[in-house]
C-alpha positions as a Markdown table, in Angstrom:
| # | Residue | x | y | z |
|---|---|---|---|---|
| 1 | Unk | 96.5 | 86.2 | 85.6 |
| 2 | Unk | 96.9 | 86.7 | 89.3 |
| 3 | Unk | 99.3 | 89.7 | 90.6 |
| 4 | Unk | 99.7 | 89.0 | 94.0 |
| 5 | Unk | 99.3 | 92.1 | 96.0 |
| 6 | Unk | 99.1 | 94.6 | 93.5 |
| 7 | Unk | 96.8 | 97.2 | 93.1 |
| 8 | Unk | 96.1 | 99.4 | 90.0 |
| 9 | Unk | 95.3 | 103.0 | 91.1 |
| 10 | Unk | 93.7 | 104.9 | 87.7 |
| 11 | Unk | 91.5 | 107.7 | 87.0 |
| 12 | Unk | 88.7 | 106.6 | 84.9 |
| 13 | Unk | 86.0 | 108.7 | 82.7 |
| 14 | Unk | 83.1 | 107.9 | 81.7 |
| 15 | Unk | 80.0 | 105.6 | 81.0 |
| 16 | Unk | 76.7 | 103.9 | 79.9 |
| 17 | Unk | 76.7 | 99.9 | 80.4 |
| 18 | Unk | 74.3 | 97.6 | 80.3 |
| 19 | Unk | 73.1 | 94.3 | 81.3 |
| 20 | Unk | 70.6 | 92.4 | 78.5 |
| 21 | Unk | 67.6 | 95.0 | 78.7 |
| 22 | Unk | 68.2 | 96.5 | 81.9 |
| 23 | Unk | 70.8 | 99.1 | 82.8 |
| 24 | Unk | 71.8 | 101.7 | 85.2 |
| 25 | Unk | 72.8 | 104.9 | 83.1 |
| 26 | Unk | 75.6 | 107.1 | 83.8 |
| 27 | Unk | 75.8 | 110.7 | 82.5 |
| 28 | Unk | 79.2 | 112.1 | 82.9 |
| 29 | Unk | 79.3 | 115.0 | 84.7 |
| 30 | Unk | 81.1 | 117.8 | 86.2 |
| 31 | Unk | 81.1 | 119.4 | 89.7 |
| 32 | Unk | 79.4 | 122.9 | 90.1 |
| 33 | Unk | 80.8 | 125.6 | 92.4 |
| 34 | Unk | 79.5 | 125.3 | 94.9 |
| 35 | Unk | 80.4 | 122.9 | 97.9 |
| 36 | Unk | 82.7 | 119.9 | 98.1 |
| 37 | Unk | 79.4 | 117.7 | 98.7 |
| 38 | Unk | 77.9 | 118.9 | 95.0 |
| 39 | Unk | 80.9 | 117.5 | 93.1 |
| 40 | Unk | 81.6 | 114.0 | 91.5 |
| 41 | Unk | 84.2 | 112.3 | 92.9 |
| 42 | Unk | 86.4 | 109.9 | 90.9 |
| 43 | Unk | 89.0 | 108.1 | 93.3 |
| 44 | Unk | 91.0 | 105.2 | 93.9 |
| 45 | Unk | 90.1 | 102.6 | 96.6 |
| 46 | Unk | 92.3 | 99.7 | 98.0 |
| 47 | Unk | 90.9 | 96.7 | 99.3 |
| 48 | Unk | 90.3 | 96.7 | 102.6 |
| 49 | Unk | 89.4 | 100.3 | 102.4 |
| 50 | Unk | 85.9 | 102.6 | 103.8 |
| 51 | Unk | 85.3 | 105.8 | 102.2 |
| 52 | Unk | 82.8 | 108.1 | 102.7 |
| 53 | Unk | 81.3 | 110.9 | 100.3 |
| 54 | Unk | 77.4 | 112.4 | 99.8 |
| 55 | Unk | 74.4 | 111.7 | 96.9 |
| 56 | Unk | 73.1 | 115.1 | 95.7 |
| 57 | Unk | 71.1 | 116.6 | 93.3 |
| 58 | Unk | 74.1 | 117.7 | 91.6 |
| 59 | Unk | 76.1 | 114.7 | 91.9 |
| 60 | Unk | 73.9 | 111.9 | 92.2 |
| 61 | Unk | 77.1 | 109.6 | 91.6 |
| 62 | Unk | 80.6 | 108.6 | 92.5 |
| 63 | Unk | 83.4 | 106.4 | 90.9 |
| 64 | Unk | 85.8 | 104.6 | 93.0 |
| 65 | Unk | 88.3 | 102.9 | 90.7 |
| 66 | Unk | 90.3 | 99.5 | 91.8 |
| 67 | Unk | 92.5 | 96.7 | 90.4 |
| 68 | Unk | 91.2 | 93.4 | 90.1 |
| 69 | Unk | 93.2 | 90.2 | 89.8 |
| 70 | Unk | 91.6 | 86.9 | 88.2 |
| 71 | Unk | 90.0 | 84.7 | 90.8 |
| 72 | Unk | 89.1 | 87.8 | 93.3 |
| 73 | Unk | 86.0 | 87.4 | 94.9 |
| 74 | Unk | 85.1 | 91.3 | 95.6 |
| 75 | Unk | 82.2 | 92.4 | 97.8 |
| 76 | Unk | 81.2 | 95.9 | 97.8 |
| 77 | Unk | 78.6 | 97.6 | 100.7 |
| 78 | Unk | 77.2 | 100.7 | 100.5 |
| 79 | Unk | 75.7 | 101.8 | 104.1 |
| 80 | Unk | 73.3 | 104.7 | 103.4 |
| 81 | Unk | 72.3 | 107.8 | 106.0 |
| 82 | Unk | 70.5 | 111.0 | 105.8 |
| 83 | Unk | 67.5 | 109.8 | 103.4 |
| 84 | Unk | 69.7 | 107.9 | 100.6 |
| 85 | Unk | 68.4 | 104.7 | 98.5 |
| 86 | Unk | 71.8 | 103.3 | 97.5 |
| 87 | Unk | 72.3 | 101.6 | 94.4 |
| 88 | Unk | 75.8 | 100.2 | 93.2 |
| 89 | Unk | 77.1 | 98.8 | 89.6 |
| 90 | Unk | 80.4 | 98.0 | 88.9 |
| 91 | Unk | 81.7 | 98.4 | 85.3 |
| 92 | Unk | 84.6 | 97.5 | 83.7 |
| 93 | Unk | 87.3 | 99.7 | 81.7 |
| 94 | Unk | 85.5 | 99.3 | 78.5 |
| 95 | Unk | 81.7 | 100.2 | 80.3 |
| 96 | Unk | 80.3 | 96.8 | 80.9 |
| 97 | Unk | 78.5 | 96.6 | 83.1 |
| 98 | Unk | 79.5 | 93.7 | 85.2 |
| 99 | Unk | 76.8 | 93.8 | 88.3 |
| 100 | Unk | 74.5 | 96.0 | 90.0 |
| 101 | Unk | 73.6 | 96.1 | 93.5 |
| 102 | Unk | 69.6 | 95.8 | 92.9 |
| 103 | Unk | 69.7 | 93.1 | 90.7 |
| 104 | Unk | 68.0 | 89.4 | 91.7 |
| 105 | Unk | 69.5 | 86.1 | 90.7 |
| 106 | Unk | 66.2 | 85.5 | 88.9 |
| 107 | Unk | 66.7 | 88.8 | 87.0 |
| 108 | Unk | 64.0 | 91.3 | 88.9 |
| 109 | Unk | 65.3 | 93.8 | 90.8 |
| 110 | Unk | 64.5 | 94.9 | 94.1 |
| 111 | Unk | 65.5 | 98.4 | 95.3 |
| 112 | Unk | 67.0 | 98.8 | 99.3 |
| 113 | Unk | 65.1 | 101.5 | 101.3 |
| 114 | Unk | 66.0 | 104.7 | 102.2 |
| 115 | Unk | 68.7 | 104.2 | 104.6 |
| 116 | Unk | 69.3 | 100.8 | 103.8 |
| 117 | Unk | 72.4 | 98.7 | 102.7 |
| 118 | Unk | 73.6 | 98.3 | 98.8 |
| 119 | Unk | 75.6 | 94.9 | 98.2 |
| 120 | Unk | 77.1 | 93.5 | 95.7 |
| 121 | Unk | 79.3 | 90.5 | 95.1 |
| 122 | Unk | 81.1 | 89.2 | 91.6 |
| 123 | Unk | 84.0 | 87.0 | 91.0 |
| 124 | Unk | 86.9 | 89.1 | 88.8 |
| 125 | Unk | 87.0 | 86.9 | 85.5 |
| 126 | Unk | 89.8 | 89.2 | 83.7 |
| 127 | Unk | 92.5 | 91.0 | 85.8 |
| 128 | Unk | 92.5 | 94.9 | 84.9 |
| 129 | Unk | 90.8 | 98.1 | 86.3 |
| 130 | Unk | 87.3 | 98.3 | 87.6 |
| 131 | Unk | 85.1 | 101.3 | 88.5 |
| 132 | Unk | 82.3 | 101.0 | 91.2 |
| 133 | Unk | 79.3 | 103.5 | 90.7 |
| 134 | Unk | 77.8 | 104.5 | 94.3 |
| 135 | Unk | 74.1 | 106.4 | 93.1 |
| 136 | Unk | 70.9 | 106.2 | 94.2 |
| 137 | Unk | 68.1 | 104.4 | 93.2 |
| 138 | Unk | 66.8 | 106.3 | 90.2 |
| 139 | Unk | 70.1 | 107.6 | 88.9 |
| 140 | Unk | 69.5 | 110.8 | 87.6 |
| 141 | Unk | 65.6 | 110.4 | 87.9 |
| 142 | Unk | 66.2 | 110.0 | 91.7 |
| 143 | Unk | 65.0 | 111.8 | 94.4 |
| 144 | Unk | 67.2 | 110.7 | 97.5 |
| 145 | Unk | 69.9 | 112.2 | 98.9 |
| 146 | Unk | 72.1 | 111.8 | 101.3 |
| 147 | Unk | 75.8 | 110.3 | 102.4 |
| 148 | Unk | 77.4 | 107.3 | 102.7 |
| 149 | Unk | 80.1 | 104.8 | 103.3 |
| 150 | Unk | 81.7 | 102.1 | 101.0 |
| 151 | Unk | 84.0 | 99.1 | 101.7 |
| 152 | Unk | 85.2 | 97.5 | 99.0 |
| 153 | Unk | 86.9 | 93.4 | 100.7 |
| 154 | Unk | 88.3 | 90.7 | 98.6 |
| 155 | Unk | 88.4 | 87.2 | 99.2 |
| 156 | Unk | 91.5 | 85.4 | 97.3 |
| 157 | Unk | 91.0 | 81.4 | 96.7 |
| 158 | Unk | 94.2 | 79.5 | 98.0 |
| 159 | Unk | 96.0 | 78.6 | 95.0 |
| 160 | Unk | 99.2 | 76.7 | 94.3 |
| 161 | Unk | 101.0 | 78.9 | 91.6 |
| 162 | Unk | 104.7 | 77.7 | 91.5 |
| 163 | Unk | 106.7 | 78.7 | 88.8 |
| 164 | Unk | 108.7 | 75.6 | 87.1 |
| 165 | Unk | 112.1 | 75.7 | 87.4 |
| 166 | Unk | 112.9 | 73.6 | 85.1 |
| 167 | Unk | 110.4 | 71.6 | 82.0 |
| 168 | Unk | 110.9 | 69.6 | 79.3 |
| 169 | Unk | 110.4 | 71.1 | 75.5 |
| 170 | Unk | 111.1 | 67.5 | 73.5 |
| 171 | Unk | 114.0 | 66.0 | 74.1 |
| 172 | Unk | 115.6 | 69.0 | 76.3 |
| 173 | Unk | 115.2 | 70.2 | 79.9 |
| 174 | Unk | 114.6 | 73.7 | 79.8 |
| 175 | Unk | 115.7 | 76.1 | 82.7 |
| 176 | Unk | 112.8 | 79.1 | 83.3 |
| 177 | Unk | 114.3 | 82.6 | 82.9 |
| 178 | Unk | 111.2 | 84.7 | 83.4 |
| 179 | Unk | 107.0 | 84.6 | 83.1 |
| 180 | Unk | 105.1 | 86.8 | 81.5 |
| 181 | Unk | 100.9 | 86.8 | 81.8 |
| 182 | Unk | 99.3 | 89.1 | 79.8 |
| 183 | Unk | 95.6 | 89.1 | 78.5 |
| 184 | Unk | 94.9 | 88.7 | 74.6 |
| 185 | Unk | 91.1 | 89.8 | 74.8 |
| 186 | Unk | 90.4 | 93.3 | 73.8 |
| 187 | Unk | 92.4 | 95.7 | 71.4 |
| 188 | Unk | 95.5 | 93.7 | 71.1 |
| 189 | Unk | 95.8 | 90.2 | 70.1 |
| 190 | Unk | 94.8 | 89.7 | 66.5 |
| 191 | Unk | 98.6 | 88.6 | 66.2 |
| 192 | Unk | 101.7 | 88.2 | 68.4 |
| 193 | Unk | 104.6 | 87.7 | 67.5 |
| 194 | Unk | 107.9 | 86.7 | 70.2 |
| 195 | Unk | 111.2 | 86.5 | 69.3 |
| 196 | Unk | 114.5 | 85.9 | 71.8 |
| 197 | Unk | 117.6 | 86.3 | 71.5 |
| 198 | Unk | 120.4 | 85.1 | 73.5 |
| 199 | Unk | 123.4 | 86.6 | 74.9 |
| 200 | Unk | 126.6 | 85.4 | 75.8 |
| 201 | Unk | 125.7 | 81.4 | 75.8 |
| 202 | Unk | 121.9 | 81.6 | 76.9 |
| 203 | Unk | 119.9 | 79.2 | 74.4 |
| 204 | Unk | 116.4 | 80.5 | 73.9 |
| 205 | Unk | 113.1 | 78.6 | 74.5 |
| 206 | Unk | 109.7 | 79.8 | 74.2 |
| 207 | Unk | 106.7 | 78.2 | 76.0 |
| 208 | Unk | 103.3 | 79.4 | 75.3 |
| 209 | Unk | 100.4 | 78.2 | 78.1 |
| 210 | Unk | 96.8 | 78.3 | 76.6 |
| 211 | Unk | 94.0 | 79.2 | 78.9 |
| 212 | Unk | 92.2 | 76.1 | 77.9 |
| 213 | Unk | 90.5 | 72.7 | 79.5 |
| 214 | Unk | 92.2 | 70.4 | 79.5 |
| 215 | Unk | 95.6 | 72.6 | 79.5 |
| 216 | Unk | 97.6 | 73.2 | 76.4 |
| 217 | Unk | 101.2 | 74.1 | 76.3 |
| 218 | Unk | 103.1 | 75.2 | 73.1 |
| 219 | Unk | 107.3 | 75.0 | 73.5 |
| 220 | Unk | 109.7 | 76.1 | 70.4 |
| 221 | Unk | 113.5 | 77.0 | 69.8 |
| 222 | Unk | 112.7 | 77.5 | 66.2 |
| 223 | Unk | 114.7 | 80.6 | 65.0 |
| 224 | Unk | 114.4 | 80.1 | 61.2 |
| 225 | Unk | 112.3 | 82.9 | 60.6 |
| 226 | Unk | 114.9 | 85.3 | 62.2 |
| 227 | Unk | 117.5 | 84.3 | 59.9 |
| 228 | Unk | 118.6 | 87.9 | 58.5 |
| 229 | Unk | 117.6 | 89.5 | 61.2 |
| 230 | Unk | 119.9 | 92.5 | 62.6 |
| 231 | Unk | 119.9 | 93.8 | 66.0 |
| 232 | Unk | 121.8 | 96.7 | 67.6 |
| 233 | Unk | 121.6 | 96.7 | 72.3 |
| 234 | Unk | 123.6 | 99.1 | 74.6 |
| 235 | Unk | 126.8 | 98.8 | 75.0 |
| 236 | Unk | 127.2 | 96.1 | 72.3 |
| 237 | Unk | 127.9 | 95.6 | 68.7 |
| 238 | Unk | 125.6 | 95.0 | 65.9 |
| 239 | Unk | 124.1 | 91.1 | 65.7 |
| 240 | Unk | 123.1 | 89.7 | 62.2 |
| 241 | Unk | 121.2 | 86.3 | 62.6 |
| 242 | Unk | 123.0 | 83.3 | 60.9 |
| 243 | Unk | 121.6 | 79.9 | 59.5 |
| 244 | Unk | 121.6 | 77.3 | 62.4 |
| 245 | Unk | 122.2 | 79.7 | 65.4 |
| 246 | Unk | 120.8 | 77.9 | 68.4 |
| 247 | Unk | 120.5 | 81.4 | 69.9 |
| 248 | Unk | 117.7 | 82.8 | 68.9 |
| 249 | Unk | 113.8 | 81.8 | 68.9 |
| 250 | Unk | 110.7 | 82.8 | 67.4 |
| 251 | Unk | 106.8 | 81.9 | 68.0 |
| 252 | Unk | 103.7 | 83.7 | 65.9 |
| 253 | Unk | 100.3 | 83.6 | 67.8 |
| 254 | Unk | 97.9 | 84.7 | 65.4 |
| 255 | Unk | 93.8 | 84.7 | 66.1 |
| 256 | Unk | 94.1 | 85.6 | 69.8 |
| 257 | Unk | 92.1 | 88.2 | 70.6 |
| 258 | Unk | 89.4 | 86.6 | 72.2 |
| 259 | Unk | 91.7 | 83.4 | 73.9 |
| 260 | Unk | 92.3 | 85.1 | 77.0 |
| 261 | Unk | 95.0 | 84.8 | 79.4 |
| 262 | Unk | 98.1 | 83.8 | 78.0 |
| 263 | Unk | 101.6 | 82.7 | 80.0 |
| 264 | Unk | 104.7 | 83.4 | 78.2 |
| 265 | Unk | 107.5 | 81.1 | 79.4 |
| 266 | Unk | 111.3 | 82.2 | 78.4 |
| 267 | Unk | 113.8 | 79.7 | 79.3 |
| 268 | Unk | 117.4 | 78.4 | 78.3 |
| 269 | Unk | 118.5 | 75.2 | 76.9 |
| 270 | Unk | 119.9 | 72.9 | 80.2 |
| 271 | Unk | 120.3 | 76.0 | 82.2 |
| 272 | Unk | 123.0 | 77.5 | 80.0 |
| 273 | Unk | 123.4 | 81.0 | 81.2 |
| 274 | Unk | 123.6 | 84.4 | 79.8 |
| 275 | Unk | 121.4 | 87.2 | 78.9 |
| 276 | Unk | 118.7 | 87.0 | 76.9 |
| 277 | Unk | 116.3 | 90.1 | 74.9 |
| 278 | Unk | 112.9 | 89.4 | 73.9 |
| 279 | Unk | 110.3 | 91.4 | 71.5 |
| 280 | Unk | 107.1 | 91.1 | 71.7 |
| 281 | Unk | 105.1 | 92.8 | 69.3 |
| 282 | Unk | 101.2 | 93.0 | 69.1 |
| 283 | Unk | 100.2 | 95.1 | 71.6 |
| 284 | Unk | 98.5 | 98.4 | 70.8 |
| 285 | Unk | 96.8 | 101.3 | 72.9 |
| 286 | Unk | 93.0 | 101.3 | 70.7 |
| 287 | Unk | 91.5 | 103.4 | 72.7 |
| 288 | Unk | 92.5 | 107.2 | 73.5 |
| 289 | Unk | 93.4 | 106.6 | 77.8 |
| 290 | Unk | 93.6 | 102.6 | 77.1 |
| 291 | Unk | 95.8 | 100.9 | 79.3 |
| 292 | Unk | 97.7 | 97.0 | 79.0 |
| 293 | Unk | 98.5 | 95.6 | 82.2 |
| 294 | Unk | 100.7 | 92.3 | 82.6 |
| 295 | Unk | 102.3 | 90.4 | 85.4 |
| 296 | Unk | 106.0 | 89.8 | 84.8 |
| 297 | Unk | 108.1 | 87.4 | 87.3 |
| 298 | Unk | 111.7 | 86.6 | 87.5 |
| 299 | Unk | 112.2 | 82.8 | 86.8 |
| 300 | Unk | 113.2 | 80.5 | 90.5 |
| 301 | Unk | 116.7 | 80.4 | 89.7 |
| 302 | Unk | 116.5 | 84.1 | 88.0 |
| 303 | Unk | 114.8 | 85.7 | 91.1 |
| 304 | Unk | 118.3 | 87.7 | 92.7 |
| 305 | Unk | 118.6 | 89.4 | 89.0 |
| 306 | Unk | 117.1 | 92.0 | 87.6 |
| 307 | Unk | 114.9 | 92.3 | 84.5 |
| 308 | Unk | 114.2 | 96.2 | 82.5 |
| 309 | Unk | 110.7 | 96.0 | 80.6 |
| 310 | Unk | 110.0 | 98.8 | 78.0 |
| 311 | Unk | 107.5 | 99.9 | 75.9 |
| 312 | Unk | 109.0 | 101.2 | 72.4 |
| 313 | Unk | 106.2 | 102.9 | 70.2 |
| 314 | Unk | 105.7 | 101.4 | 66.7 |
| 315 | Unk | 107.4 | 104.4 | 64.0 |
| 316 | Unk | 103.2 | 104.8 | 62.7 |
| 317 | Unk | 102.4 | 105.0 | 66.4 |
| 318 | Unk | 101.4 | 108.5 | 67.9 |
| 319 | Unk | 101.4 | 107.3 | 71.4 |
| 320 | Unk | 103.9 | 108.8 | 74.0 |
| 321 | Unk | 105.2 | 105.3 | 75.6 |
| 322 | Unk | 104.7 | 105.4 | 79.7 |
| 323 | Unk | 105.3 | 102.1 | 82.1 |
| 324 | Unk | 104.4 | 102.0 | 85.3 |
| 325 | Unk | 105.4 | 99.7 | 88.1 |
| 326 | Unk | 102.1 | 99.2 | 90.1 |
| 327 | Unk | 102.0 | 98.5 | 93.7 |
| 328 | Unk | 99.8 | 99.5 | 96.5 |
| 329 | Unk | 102.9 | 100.7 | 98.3 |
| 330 | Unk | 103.8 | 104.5 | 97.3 |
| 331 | Unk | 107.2 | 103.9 | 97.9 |
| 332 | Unk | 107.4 | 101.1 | 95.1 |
| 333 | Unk | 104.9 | 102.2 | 92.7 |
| 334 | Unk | 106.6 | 103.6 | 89.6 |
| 335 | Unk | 106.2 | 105.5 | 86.8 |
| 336 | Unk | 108.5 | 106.6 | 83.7 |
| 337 | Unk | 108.0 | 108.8 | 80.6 |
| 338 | Unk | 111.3 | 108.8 | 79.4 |
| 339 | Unk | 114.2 | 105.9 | 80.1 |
| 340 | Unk | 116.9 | 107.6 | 81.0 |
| 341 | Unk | 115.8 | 110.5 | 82.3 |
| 342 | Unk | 114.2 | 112.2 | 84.9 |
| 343 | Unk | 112.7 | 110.4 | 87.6 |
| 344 | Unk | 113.8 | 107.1 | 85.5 |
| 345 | Unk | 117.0 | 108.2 | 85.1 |
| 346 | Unk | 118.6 | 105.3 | 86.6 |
| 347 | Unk | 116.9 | 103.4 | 83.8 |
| 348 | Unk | 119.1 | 103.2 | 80.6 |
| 349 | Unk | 117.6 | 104.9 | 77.5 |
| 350 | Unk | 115.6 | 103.3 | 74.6 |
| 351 | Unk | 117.2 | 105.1 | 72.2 |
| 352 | Unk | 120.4 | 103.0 | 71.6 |
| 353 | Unk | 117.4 | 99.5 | 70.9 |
| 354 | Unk | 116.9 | 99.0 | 66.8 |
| 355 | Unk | 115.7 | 95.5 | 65.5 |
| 356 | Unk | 115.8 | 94.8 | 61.7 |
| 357 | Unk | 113.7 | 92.0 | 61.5 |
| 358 | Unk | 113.9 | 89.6 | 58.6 |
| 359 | Unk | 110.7 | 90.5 | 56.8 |
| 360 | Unk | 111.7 | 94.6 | 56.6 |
| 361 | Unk | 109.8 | 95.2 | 59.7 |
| 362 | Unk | 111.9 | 98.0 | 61.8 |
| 363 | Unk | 111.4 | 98.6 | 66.1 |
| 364 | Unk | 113.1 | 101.5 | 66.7 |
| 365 | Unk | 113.8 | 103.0 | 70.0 |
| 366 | Unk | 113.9 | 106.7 | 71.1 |
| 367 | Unk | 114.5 | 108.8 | 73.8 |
| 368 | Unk | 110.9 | 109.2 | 74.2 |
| 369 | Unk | 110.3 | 105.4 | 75.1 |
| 370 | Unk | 109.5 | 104.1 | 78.4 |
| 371 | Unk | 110.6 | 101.3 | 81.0 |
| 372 | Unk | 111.1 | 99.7 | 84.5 |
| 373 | Unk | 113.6 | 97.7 | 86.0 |
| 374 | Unk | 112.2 | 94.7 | 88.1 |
| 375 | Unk | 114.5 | 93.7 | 90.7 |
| 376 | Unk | 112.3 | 91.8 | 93.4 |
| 377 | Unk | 114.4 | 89.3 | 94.9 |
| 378 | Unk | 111.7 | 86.8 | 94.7 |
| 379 | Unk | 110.4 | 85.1 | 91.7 |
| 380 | Unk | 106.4 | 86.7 | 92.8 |
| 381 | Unk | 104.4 | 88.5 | 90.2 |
| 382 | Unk | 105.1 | 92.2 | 89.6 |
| 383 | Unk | 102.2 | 94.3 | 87.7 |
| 384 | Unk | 103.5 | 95.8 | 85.1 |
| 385 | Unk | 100.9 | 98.5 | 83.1 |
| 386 | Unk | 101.9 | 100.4 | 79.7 |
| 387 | Unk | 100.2 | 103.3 | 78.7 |
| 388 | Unk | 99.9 | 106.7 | 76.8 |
| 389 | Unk | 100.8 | 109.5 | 78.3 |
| 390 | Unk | 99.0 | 111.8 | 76.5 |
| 391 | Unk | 95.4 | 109.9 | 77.2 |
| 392 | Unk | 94.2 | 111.4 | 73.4 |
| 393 | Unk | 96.8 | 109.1 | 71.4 |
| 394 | Unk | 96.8 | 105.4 | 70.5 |
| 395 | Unk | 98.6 | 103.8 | 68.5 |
| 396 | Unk | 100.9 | 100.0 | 68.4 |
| 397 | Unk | 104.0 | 99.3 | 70.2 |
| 398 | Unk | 106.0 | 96.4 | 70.8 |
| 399 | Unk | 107.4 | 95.4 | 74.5 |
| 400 | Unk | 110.9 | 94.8 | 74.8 |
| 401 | Unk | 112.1 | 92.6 | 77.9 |
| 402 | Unk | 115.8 | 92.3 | 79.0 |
| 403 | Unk | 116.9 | 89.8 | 81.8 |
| 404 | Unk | 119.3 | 86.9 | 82.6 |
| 405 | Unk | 119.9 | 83.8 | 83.3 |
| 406 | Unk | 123.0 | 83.4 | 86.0 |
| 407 | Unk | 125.3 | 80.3 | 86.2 |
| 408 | Unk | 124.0 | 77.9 | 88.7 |
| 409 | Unk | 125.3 | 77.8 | 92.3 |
| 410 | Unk | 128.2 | 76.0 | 93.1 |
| 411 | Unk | 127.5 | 73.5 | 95.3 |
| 412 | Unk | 129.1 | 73.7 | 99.2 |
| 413 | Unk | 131.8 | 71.5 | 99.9 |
C-alpha cells in the first residue's frame, strides 16, 4: 500500500526487539525532575525533518515516531557532539526490530566513535507506524553522553499507480467506484468478509487484488449469501434482500492473515450509477493502543464525490471507535470520536446504520461510533487510520464505507 503524501503522527510506548541473537534493549522509562535534557522524549518526525535533543544518564534514549508507506526507502543520520557514541534501531509497532545503526551486512557490528555519525538505511516492506530509537552505544550500560541531531529522508521509487476506470469481471465491463488497500498481516485477517449494496440503480462488483507473483485478481457480483438480509441507512426505509437482486454483492476471504496487502476494488455493472454501502467486517483492535491504517481513493470517474468511512464497534467489542484522517497538513488532518457531534459534527451519526445479516449476525451503529468524510477532488490515496480511543480497550469492529457512483458526463455538443 502506498499513501501518497501522508504521514502518520502517533505516540508510541514501549520496547524490547530483537534481531536473531543480537539486540539493542530498550527499558521504558520516565523523565526525572530535573531538567528538560534528563527526560525521554517521544515525538513525531516528518520526512524531511532535523531534530535535535541530548543522551544522558537519565535518559540514554529517544523515540521519534513516523509513517511509513510501502516502497519508502528511509535513511536515518544521527550526527553526534559533546562526547556521544550514537547508536540507532528502528522498530516497528509491534517491537521488531527492523535495523540498527551498528549492524554489518555480514552480521558483526561495528560501533561509531564518540562524536561520530549513526546511519541507517531500510526499505519500508509494510506501510504503518515506525519508531526510531536515537541511544548510545551501550544502551543502558553506556557511558557517553552527549547531544545530537537526527534527519530522517525518504527516497520514493517512481511508480505507475493508475487506478482503472473501467475492467472486465466475465462478460461485463465494470466501472470503479472506489479503492480500498488495507494490510491483512497482524491481528486482523483470519476472515473478511465484504458485502455491497447498491442504491438507487448502482449494480455492485467486488474485485479482490492478491499481493502475489504473478498477480491474482478475484471479481464477483454473487449476492446469494445476502439473501434475507435486512438493512436500515439514514434517511431511508428498511431494505430486505430478495432472490435474484442484481444489487447486492458478497466476497468471504478467509486464511489472510499472513497474505499481506490486499486491494479492494468496488465498482458498478457498465457504469450504472447510484450509491452504493459497503461492510467490511474482520478487522479488530488486538492490542490495547493498536491502530489499522488503510488508504481509501475515490474511483477516476468518482473523484468530484464524496465518500464517509466509519468504524462501528462489534456489540462484544469494548473499544470506543475513533477515525482519523491523516495528513501531514494540520489543517486536513482529522480526527472524530463521535459522528455527529462535536468537532465531527458535520459528519452524520452512526446511530441510525443497523445490518441484519442473513446468518443472525447484527452490526449495530451508535452514537458513540466514528467516521470521516473523504472529499479530495482527485481520485489519490487518502490514509485513513481507526483506532480506540481509550488505548486500554480492544475489541472487533466492522468498517462501513458509503460513496457513489455519478451518471457519466454528457458529452459537449
Amino acid at each position: 500500500m502506498l499513501i501518497h503524501k501522508t504521514r502518520l503522527l502517533l505516540i508510541f510506548v514501549l520496547l524490547i526487539s530483537a534481531v536473531a541473537t543480537q539486540a539493542i534493549v530498550i527499558h521504558a522509562q520516565e523523565g526525572t525532575d530535573g531538567q528538560d535534557d534528563d527526560k525521554v522524549s517521544t515525538a513525531p518526525i516528518l520526512y524531511g525533518d532535523v531534530v535535535e535533543q541530548t543522551i544522558t544518564d537519565q535518559a540514554y534514549f529517544d523515540h521519534w515516531i513516523f509513517f511509513g508507506e510501502a516502497g519508502d526507502i528511509v535513511t536515518v543520520r544521527m550526527v553526534a557532539a559533546d562526547g556521544l557514541m550514537p547508536l540507532i534501531g528502528v522498530i516497528t509497532q509491534g517491537g521488531d526490530l527492523l535495523a540498527r545503526s551498528d549492524m554489518q551486512p555480514d552480521g558483526t557490528r561495528v560501533d561509531v566513535p564518540v562524536n561520530g555519525i549513526a546511519e541507517l538505511r531500510f526499505t519500508v516492506q509494510q506501510p504503518g507506524d515506525y519508531t526510531i530509537v536515537a541511544t548510545r552505544v551501550g544502551n543502558d550500560n553506556g557511558t557517553t553522553v552527549g547531544s545530537y541531531k537526527l534527519s530522517l529522508t525518504v527516497e520514493i521509487p517512481p511508480i505507475n499507480d493508475l487506478q482503472e476506470v473501467v475492467f472486465r469481471c466475465g462478460e461485463y465491463e465494470i466501472t470503479t467506484a472506489m479503492t480500498m488497500e488495507f494490510n491483512s498481516d497482524g491481528d486482523d485477517g483470519a476472515l473478511y468478509r465484504i458485502t455491497v449494496y447498491g442504491l438507487d440503480g448502482f449494480m455492485p462488483y467486488i474485485r479482490i487484488d492478491f499481493p502475489t507473483t504473478p498477480a491474482q485478481s478475484d471479481c464477483t457480483s454473487d449476492g446469494s449469501q445476502t439473501i434475507g438480509d435486512i438493512y436500515m441507512l439514514p434517511d431511508r426505509e428498511l431494505e430486505t434482500v430478495i432472490e435474484g437482486s442484481p444489487f447486492t454483492a458478497q466476497h468471504i476471504l478467509q486464511g489472510m492473515e499472513q497474505i499481506g496487502t490486499l486491494t479492494l476494488i468496488i465498482g458498478s455493472r457498465d457504469g450504472a450509477p447510484g450509491k452504493y454501502v459497503a461492510v467490511i467486517e474482520g478487522f479488530s483492535i488486538g492490542r490495547p493502543g493498536d491502530t489499522d491504517t488503510v488508504a481509501l481513493r475515490l474511483g477516476p470517474l468518482a473523484s468530484q464525490t464524496e465518500m464517509f468511512a466509519y468504524m462501528i464497534r462489534d456489540g462484544r467489542s469494548r473499544i470506543d471507535p475513533q477515525v482519523r484522517l491523516v495528513s501531514e497538513n494540520p489543517s486536513i488532518d482529522f480526527t472524530c470520536d463521535d459522528a455527529g457531534k462535536l468537532a465531527c459534527a458535520d459528519i452524520p451519526a452512526a446511530d441510525t446504520f443497523q445490518f441484519t445479516m442473513a446468518d443472525g449476525k447484527i452490526i449495530s451503529g451508535d452514537t458513540l461510533d466514528a467516521g470521516v468524510r473523504i472529499a479530495t477532488g482527485s481520485p489519490d490515496r487518502v490514509a485513513v487510520q481507526f483506532a480506540s480511543r481509550s488505548a486500554t480497550t480492544q475489541g472487533g469492529y466492522a468498517v462501513v464505507l458509503m460513496g457513489e457512483l455519478p451518471p457519466p458526463p454528457v458529452p459537449e455538443d
